[in-house]
C-alpha positions as CSV (number, residue, x, y, z in Angstrom):
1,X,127.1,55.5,32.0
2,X,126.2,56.5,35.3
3,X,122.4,56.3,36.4
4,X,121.2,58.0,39.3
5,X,119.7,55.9,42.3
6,X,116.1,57.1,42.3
7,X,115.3,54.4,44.9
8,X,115.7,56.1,47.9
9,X,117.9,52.5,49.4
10,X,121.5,52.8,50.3
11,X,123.7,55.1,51.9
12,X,122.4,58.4,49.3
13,X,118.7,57.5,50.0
14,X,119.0,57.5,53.5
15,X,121.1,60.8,53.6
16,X,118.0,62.4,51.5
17,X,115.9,60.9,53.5
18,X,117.2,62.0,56.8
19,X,117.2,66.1,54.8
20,X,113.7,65.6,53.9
21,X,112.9,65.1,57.3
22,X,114.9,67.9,58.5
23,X,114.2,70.3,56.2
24,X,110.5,69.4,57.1
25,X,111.4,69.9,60.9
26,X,113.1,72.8,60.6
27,X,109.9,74.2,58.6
28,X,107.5,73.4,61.6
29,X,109.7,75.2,64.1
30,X,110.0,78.3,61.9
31,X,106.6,78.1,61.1
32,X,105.7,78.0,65.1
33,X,108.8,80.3,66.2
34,X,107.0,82.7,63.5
35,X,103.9,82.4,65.3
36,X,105.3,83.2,68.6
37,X,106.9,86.6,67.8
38,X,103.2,87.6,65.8
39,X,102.2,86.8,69.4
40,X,104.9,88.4,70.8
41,X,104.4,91.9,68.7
42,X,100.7,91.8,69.7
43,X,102.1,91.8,72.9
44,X,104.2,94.8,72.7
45,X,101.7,96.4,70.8
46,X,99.4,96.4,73.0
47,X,101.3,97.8,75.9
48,X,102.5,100.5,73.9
49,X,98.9,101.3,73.0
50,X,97.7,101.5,76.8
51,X,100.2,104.1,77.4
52,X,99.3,106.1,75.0
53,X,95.7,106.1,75.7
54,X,96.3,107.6,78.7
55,X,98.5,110.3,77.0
56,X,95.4,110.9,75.2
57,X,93.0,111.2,77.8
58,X,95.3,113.4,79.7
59,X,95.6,115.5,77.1
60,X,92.0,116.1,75.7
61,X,90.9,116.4,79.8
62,X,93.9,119.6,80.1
63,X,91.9,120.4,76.5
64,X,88.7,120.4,78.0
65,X,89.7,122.6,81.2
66,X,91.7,125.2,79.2
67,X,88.3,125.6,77.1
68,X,87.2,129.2,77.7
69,X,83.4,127.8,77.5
70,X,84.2,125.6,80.2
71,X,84.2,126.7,84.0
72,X,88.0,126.3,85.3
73,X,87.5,126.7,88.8
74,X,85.3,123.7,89.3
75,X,86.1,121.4,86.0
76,X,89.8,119.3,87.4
77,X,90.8,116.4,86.3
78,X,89.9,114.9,89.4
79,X,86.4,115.5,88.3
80,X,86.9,114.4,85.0
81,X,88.3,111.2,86.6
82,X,84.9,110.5,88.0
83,X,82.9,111.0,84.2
84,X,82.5,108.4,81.9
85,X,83.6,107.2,79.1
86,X,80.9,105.0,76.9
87,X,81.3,103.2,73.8
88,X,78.6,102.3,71.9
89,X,77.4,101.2,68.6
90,X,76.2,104.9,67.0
91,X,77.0,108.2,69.1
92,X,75.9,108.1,72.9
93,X,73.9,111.2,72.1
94,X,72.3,109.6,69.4
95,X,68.7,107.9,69.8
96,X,68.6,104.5,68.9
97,X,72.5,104.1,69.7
98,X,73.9,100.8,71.6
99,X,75.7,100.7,74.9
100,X,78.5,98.7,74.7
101,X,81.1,99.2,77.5
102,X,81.3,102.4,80.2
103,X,83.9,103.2,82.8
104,X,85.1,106.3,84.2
105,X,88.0,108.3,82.5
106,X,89.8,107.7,86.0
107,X,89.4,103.9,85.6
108,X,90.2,103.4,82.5
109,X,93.3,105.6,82.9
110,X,93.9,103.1,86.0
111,X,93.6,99.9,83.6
112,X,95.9,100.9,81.3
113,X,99.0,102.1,83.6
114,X,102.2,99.9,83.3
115,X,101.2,96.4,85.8
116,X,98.2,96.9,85.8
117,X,94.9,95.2,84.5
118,X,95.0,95.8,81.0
119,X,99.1,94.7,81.2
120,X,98.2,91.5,83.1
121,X,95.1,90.4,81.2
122,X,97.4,90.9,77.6
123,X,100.3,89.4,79.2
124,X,98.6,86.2,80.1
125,X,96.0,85.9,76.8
126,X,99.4,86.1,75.0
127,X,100.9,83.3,77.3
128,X,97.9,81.0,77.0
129,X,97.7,81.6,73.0
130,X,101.6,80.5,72.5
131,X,101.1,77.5,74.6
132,X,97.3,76.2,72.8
133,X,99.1,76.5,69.8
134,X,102.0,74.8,70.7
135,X,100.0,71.9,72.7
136,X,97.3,71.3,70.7
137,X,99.1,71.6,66.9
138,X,102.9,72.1,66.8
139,X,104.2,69.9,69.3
140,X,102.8,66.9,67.4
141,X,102.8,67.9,64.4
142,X,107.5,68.1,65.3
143,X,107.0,64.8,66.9
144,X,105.6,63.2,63.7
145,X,108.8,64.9,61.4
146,X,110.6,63.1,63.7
147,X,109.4,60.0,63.8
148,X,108.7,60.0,67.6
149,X,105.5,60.3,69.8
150,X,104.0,64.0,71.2
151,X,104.9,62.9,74.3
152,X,108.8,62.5,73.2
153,X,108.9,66.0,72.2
154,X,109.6,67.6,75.6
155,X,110.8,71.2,75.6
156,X,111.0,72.5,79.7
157,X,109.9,76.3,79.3
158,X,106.9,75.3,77.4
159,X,106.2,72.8,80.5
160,X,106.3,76.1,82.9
161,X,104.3,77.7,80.8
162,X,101.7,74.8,81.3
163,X,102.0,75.5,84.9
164,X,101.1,79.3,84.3
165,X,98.6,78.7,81.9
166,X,96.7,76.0,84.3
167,X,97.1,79.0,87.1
168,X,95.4,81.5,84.1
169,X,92.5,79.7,83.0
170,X,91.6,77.4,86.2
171,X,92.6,79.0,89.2
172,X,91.7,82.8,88.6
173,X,95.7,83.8,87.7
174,X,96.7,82.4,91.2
175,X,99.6,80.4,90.9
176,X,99.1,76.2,91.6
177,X,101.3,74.5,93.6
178,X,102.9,73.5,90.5
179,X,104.4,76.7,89.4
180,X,107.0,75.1,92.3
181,X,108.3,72.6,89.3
182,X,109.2,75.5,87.2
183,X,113.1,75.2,85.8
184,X,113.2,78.7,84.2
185,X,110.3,80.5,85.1
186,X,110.6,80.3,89.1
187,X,109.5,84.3,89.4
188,X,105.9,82.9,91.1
189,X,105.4,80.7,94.4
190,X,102.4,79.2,94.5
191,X,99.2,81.1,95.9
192,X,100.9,84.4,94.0
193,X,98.8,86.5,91.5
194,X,100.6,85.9,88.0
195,X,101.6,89.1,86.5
196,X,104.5,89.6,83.7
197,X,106.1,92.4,83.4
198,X,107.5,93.3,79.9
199,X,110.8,92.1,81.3
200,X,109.9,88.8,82.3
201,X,107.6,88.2,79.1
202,X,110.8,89.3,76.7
203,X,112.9,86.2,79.0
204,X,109.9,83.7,78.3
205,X,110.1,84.8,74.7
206,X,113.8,84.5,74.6
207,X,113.9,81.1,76.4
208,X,111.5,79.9,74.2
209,X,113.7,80.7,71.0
210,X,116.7,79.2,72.9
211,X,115.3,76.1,73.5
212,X,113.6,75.1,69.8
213,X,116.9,76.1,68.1
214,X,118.4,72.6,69.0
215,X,116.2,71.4,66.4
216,X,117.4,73.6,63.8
217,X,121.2,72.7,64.6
């Protein structure tokens, strides 16, 4: 009769071995490549909502003009650039209500347009979240499935995103000098304001992607 070897010692116990730490591997990449397009749909969510918000401003201040109450000669939307929007906690009209954030309707329209702040800001929050996440849990966390140190685990697009992410946080989204060590993303020379355009965002997502699949191979 044939028994099983349940020891986990010869040639069979190393091959299950070696599986179990794959299929652990290839777990943690998932798990983090997962991550990154959550990231990623924030992303595009978010653009896709600043557009719109200006369609909707547009379209309530033509509302507003068109209003038969209203006085069309001298209500534009050039003057309705210049009058606020508020939020607050309760109704702005109300007593007791909270101010919580006011520009004008010509500002925030500004914000929101493709490239601009709003785009930038989401761009580089979306950036600095993939890389935290992939510094500070994930990276390690491959290296020990692995059997290897952090510091073996050395993927090159997330070390130009370190570059960007050190230009975000400490040097005001002005590129260092060592954005000039990029390999892939070589878009920004250093003293440059970082800004990524849904173009070069989709590349870094890509790129990313590209480069963690040889450790599902």
């Amino acid at each position: 009769m044939l028994h099983p070897d349940l020891s986990g010692a010869g040639l069979l116990g190393g091959q299950q071995q070696f599986l179990l730490y794959m299929s652990k591997t290839i777990e943690i990449i998932n798990e983090f490549l997962s991550l990154v397009d959550s990231i990623y749909g924030v992303y595009l969510d978010s653009t896709f909502g600043f557009r719109l918000y200006i369609e909707r401003i547009i379209n309530w201040q033509n509302d507003y003009i068109k209003n038969p109450d209203q006085n069309s000669k001298t209500c534009t939307i050039e003057s309705l650039d210049s009058s606020p929007i508020r939020y607050s906690r309760g109704h702005p009209d109300q007593v007791g209500s909270q101010p919580l954030h006011e520009k004008t309707q010509g500002q925030i329209k500004q914000r929101n347009r493709d490239g601009d702040e709003n785009d930038r800001f989401i761009a580089n929050m979306c950036l600095v979240s993939i890389y935290s996440y992939w510094e500070d849990h994930y990276r390690d966390k491959l290296a020990k499935s692995l059997s290897k140190t952090k510091d073996d685990i050395l993927i090159p697009i997330m070390g130009d995103i370190r570059h960007l992410r050190r230009s975000i946080i400490h040097n005001k989204s002005i590129a260092i000098p060592d954005v000039s060590k990029n390999l892939f993303i070589n878009w920004f020379n250093p003293g440059d304001i970082i800004l990524l355009d849904q173009n070069k965002m989709e590349k870094i997502i890509f790129k990313i992607y590209e480069e963690l699949e040889i450790y599902l191979k």
